[in-house]
N, C-alpha and C positions, 0 to 999 in steps of 0.2 A: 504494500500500500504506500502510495507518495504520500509524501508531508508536505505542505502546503509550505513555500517560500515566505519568511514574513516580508511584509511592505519593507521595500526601501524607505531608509530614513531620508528625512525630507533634503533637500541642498539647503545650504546656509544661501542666506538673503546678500546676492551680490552689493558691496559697499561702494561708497564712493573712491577709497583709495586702490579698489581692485580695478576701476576704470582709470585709475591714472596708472596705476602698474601697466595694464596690458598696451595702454595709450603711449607710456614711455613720456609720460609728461607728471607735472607734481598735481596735487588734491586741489591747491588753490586756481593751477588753469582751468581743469573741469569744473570749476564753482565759475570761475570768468564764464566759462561756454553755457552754462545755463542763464548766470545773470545778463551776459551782455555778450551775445555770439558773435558782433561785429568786430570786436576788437579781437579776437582769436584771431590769429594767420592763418587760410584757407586750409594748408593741407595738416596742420595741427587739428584746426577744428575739422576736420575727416576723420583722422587718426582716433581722435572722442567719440565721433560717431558712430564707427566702428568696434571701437572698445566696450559703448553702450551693447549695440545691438548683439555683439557675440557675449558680453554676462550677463543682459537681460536686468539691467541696473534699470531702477524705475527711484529719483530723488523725492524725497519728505521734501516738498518744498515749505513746509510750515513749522521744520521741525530745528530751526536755525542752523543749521548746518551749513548752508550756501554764507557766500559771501555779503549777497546782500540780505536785506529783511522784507524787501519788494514779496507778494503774493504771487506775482503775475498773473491776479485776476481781475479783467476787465467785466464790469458790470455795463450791460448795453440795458436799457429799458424804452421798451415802445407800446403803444395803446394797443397794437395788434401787426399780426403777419398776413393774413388773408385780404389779398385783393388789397395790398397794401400804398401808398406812396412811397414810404419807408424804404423799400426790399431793396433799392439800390444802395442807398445808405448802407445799412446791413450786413451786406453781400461785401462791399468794400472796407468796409472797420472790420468785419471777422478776417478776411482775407490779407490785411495787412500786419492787424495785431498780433495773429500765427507766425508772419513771419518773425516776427521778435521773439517769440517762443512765450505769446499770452494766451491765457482761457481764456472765452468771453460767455460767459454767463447771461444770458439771453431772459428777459422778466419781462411779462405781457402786463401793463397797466393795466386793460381796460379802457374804449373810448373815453368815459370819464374819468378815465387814472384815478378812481378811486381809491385801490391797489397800490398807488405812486409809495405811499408812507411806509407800506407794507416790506414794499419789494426794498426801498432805501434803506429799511435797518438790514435785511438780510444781506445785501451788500458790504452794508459796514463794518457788521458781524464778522463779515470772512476776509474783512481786510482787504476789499480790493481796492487794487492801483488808482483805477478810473472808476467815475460812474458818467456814464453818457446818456443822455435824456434827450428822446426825442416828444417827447408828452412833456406837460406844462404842470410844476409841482406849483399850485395855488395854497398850501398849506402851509402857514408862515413859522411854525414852527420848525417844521420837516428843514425849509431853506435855513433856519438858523443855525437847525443842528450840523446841518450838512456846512455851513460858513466855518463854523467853529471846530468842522475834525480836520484833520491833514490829508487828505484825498483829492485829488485833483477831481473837478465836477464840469462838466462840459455842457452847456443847454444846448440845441441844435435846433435846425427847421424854423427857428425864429429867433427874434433880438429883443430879450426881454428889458425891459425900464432897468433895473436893478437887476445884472448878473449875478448869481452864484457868484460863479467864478470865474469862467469864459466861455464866450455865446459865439456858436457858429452858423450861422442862416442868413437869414434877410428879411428882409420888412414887409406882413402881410398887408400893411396899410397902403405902401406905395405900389403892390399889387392890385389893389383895389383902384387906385387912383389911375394907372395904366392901362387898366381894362375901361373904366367910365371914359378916360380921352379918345382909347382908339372906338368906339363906339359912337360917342359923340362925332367924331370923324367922320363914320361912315355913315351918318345921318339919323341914325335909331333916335327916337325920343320915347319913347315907354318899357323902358327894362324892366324886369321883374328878379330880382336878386333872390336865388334860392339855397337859403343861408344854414348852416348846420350848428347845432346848439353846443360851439364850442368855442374858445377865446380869440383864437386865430384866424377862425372863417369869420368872424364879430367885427374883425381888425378892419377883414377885409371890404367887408361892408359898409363899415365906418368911413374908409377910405374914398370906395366908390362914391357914399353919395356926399362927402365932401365936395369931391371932384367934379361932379357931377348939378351940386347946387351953382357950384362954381361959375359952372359953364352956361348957366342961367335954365334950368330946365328946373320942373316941379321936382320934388323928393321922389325920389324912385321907391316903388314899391318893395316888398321884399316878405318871402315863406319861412317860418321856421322848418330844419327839415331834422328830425331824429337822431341821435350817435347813438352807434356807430350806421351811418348813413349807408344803403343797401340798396340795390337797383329795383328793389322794389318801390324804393321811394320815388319815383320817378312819377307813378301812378298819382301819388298826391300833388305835387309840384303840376304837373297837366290838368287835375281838375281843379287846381286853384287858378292857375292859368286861362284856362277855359270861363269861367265865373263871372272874372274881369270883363268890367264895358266903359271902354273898347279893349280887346285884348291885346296883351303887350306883345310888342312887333320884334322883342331880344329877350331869351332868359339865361343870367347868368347862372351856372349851379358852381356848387362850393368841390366837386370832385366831376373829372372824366367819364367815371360811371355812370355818375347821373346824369350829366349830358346825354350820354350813348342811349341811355332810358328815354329822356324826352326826346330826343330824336325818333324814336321808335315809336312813340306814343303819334307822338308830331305825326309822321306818315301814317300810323295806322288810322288817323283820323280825316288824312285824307290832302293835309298840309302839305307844301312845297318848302323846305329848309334848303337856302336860308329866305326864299325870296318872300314866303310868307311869316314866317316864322325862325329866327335865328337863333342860333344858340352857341355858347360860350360854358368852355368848360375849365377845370384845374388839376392840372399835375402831369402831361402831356405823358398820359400809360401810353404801352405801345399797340392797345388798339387805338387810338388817337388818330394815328396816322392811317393804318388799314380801312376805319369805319369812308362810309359811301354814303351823307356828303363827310369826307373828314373832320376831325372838330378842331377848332380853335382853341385854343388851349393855353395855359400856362408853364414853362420848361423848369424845371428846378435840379440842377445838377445833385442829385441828393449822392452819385459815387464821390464828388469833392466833395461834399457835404463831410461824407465818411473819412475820406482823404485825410483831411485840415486838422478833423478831430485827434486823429491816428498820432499826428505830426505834433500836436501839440502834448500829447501823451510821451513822446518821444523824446521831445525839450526837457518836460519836467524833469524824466526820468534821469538826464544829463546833467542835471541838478543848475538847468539856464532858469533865469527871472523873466516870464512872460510880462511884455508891459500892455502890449497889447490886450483888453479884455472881449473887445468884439472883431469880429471877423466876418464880414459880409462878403456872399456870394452872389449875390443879385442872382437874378431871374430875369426869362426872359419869354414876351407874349409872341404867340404861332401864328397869324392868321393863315387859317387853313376857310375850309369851303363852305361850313356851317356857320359863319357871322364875315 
């Protein structure tokens, strides 16, 4: 009768100095090549690489053992990922802050960022590097606490009165105001601004009928439309539309969606966009360009958006004094076939 082999005892847990043994470099360079990979000389930083992957070395990076005391965790927080404006944003801070060898911990706010307070202390909690905010923290203590810890705070997608810390977007108001001149331009007098119950698309609206009083025309009308605003909403926006006497000859919506929506309404009713009915949309998706009439649109580079952020997380990390607090990206309006 065989006797059963007992289990192999486990392998000891590859350390950091057995990656610099087989690397042929000391403990402190492999602490450089986690904390700060650029400053490694290419084919040293290989040699670590390799030394990693044949012991299967995985670093405590919380367990102070590296050189520095950085987490290298980046906290991204945005109101949502689906059918998002954000995803270029996103797509460009994950994909850049990898390459410096950061987490980025990804926290869904909530159209009303409710969640915003929520997700900030779990961030704080774990020590991360950055927190990058593309949602709008209205909760005044949330911003003090966050004033008062040592974490770099990044607002994004707009330029708040009072930064955190440093704001990288652009101004929904002068958005507003760029949209009501080229309109005015094109002769429209009855917009209908179809506004969504949030601080920014509010800006935006403010803006336009500034601009828009300016220009000497009545106050422009304007729909509340629901957050998180859904191509359904489109239905309500055309019967409020439809209501109006006379009805308005331009409707501005606060997202591309909902243009693509009234547009669809617009024709199934029987309308000619734009000659009857025009429409004006925001955040130039890339059905924008596909849809038939195309929609006019607003551009917002949200991959720089991501970029700038990145860049400034970078600085810090270098231990340079940002004097800079805002950083404007502008934007820029489409006219395409639908206005």
């Amino acid at each position: 009768m065989r006797t059963r082999k007992p289990p192999n005892p486990r392998q000891p847990i590859p350390k950091l100095d057995d990656v610099a043994t087989r690397a042929g470099v000391s403990a402190a360079t492999v602490s450089r090549y986690y904390n700060n990979p650029s400053i490694v000389a290419p084919a040293t930083a290989s040699r670590i690489q390799k030394a990693i992957e044949s012991t299967g070395y995985v670093p405590n990076l919380l367990a102070g053992g590296l050189a520095s005391s950085r987490s290298r965790l980046v906290a991204v927080l945005v109101p949502e990922v689906a059918q998002s404006i954000f995803n270029d944003t996103i797509e460009a801070m994950s994909a850049e802050l990898s390459l410096d060898g950061n987490i980025v911990m990804l926290g869904l706010t909530g159209a009303d960022n409710l969640r915003m307070p929520q997700l900030v202390n779990a961030a704080l909690a774990r020590r991360a590097d950055g927190i990058i905010l593309t949602g709008i923290i209205t909760d005044a203590e949330t911003r003090e606490q966050l004033r008062r810890r040592d974490v770099t705070v990044i607002e994004t997608w707009g330029i708040p009165d009072d930064p955190i810390d440093i704001a990288v977007g652009f101004s929904h108001r002068a958005v507003g105001r760029d949209i009501a001149r080229f309109l005015h331009g094109r002769g429209y007098t009855r917009p209908l601004l179809a506004v969504a119950e949030g601080a920014r698309a509010r800006q935006r609206r403010d803006g336009f009928r500034d601009e828009w009083r300016n220009a000497g025309h009545e106050p422009a009308a304007a729909i509340d439309v629901p957050l998180p605003t859904r191509f359904a909403h489109s239905r309500l926006v055309w019967r409020s539309a439809t209501q109006r006497d006379p009805m308005p000859d331009v409707i501005v919506c606060g997202s591309d969606l909902l243009a693509q929506g009234v547009i669809i309404e617009a024709q199934s009713a029987g309308l000619r966009v734009p000659d009857q009915m025009a429409v004006v949309g925001f955040g130039n998706l890339a059905i924008s360009g596909d849809m038939r009439p195309s929609i006019t649109t607003v551009d917002v580079d949200g991959a720089r958006i991501g970029r700038e952020a990145v860049a400034v997380l970078r600085r810090r990390a270098a231990g340079e004094r940002i004097v800079q607090k805002v950083i404007d990206v502008g934007f820029r309006l489409i006219a395409r076939e639908s206005a």
